[in-house]
C-alpha positions in Angstrom: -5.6 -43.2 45.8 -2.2 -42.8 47.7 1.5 -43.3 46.1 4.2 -45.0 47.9 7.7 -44.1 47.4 10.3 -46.6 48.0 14.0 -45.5 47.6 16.5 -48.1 47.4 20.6 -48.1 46.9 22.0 -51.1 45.5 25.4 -52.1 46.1 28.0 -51.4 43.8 28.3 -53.9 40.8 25.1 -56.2 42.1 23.0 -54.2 39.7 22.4 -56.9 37.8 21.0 -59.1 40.6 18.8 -56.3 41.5 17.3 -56.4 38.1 16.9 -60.1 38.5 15.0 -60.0 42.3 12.8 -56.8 41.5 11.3 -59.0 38.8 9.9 -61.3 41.1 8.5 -58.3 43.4 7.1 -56.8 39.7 5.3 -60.3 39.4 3.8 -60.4 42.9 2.8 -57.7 43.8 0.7 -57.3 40.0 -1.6 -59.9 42.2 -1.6 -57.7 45.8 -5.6 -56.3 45.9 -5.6 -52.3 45.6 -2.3 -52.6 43.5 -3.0 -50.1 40.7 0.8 -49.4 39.0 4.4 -48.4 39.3 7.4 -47.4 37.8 11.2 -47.9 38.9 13.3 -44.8 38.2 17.1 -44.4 38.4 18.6 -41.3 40.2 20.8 -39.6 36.5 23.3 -38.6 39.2 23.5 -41.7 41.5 22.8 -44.4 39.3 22.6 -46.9 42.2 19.8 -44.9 43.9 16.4 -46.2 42.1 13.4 -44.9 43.1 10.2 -46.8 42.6 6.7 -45.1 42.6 3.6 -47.5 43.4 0.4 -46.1 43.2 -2.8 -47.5 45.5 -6.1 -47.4 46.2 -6.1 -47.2 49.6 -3.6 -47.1 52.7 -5.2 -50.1 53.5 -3.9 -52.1 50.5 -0.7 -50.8 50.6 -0.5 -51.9 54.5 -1.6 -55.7 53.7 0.7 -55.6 50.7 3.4 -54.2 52.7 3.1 -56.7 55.6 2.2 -60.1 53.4 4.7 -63.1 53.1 4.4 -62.2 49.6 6.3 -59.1 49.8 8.5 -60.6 52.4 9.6 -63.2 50.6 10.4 -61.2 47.3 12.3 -58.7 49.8 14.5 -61.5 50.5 16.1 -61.3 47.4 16.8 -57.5 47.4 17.4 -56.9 51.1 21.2 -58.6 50.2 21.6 -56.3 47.4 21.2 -53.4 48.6 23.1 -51.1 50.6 21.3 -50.2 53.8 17.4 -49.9 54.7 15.0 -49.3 51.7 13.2 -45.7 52.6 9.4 -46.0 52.4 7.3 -43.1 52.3 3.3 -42.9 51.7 1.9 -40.0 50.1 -1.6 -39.0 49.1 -2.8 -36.3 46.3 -4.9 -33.9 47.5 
């Protein structure tokens, strides 16, 4: 199993959106093959910064997933709500 980390900051006062276009990412990517969970966590100190934790069976599934239409097409309803570049990072537990 591996965990992806994906840090977002949302523009100020689009907050709302955000909630709005994750749900559509929530729904697709419940049907992406090796998707296992998640949870979206807001930074107490920067409450723009949300961190969302994915967990995966393989790197394999998170690759496909990553580079599907599906996730590129829910993207495009975050991507103008946030404030720069989403920070990806892939970890495994050892």
């Amino acid at each position: 199993m591996i965990k992806v980390i994906i840090e977002r900051n949302i523009a100020e006062g689009l907050e709302l959106n955000y909630l709005d276009a994750i749900r559509t990412t929530l729904k697709a990517v419940l049907e992406a093959p090796g998707y296992i969970s998640s949870e979206s966590l807001t930074d107490i100190h920067r409450p723009n910064h949300r961190i969302i934790v994915t967990n995966w069976t393989s790197v394999q599934a998170w690759e496909k997933w990553h580079h599907s239409e599906n996730r590129k097409n829910s993207l495009a309803g975050i991507t103008p709500i946030l404030n720069g570049d989403e920070k990806v990072t892939v970890a495994e537990i050892r």
